[in-house]
C-alpha positions as CSV (number, residue, x, y, z in Angstrom):
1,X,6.6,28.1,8.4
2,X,4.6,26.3,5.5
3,X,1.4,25.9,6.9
4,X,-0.5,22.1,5.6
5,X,-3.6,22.0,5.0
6,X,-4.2,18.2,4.2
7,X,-2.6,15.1,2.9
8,X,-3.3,14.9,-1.0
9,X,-0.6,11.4,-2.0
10,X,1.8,9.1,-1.3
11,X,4.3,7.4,-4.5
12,X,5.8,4.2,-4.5
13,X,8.5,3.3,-7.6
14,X,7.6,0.2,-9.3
15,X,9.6,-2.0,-12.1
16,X,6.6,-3.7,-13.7
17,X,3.4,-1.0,-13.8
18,X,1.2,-4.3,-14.7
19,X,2.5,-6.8,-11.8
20,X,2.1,-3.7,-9.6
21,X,-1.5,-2.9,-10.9
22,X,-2.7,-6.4,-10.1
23,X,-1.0,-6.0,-6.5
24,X,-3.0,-3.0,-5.8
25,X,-6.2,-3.7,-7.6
26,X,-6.6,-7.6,-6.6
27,X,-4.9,-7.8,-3.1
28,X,-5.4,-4.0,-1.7
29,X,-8.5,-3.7,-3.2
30,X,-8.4,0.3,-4.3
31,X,-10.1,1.5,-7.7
32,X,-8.4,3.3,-10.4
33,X,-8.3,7.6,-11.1
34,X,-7.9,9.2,-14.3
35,X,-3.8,9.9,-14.7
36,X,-2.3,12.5,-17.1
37,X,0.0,11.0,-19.8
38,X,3.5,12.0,-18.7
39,X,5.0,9.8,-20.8
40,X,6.3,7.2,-17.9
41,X,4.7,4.4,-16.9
42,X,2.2,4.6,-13.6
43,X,-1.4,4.8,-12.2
44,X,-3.0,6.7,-9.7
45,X,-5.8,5.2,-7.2
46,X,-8.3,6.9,-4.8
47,X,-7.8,6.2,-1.1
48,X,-10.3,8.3,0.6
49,X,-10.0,11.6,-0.1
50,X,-6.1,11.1,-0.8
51,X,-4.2,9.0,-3.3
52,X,-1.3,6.9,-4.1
53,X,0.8,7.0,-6.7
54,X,2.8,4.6,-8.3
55,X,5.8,5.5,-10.7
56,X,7.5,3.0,-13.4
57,X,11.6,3.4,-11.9
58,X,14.1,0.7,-9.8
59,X,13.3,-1.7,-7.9
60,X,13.8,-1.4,-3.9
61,X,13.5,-4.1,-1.1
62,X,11.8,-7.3,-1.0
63,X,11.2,-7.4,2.6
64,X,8.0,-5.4,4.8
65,X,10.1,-3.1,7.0
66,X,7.5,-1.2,9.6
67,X,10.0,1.1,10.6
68,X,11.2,2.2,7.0
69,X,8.7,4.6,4.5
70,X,5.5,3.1,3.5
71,X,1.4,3.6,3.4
72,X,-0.7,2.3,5.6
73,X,-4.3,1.9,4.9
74,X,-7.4,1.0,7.2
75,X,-9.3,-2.2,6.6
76,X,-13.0,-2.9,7.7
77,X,-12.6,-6.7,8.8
78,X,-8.9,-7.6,10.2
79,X,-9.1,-11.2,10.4
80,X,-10.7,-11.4,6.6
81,X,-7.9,-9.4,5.9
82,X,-5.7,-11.6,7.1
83,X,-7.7,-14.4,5.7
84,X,-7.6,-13.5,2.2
85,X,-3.7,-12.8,2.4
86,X,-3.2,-16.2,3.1
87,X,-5.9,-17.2,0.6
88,X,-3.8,-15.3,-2.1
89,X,-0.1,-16.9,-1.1
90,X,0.6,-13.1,-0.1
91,X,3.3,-13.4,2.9
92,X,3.3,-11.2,6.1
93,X,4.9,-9.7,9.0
94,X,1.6,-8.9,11.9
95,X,2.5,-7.1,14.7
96,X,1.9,-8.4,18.3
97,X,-1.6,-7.0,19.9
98,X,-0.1,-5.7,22.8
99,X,1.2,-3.0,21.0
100,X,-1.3,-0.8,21.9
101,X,-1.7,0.8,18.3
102,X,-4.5,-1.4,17.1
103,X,-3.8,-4.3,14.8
104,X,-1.1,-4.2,11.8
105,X,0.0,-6.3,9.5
106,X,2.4,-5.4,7.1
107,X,2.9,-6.7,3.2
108,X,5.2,-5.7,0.1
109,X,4.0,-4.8,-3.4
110,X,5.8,-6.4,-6.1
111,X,8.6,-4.1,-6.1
112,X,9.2,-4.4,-2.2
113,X,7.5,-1.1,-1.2
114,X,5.8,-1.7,2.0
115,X,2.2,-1.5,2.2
116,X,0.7,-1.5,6.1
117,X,-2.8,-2.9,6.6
118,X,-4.3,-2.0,9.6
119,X,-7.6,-1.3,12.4
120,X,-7.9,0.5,15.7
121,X,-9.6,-2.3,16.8
């Protein structure tokens, strides 16, 4: 059996690295890492002690899709989260509260990855 340790990244394919950039850096807030050149389009970002990565390649969906693969990341202030979504034109799908796993709200990137923002309280 392979025996984990920890979580190091997640990757997302994206069609524009720029629009995809923006998405990340203006609406999901994370700061850049240092990325090796490997010759394709992408950028790297610190999420804790963990990562995403995202990968110049083919488009996918255009829809947020909770039950399908995506990140989730934890936000300090819900409603300012939702605030500033709707600030920014930046649709959603939130999930109801009785759901008993905190609150959730999920968006897409530009390339229709989706990208769960959410708080345990």
């Amino acid at each position: 059996m392979v025996k984990t340790k920890g979580f190091n990244h997640a990757a997302f394919r994206v069609t524009n690295v720029e629009k995809a950039t923006e998405f990340y850096e203006k609406v999901i807030g994370l700061k850049r890492l240092p990325r090796p050149d490997f010759g394709i389009g992408g950028a790297w970002y610190g999420v804790g002690n963990n990562a995403l990565h995202i990968i110049s390649s083919e488009a996918r969906g255009s829809k947020p899709d909770p039950l399908g693969a995506h990140v989730a990341f934890d936000v300090e202030d819900f409603d300012e989260t939702k605030r500033a979504l709707n600030e920014m034109g930046i649709e959603f799908l939130e999930a109801p509260s009785n759901m008993g796993a905190g609150r959730q709200l999920w968006v897409t990137d530009p390339d229709g990855n989706t990208v769960e923002l959410r708080t345990d309280k």
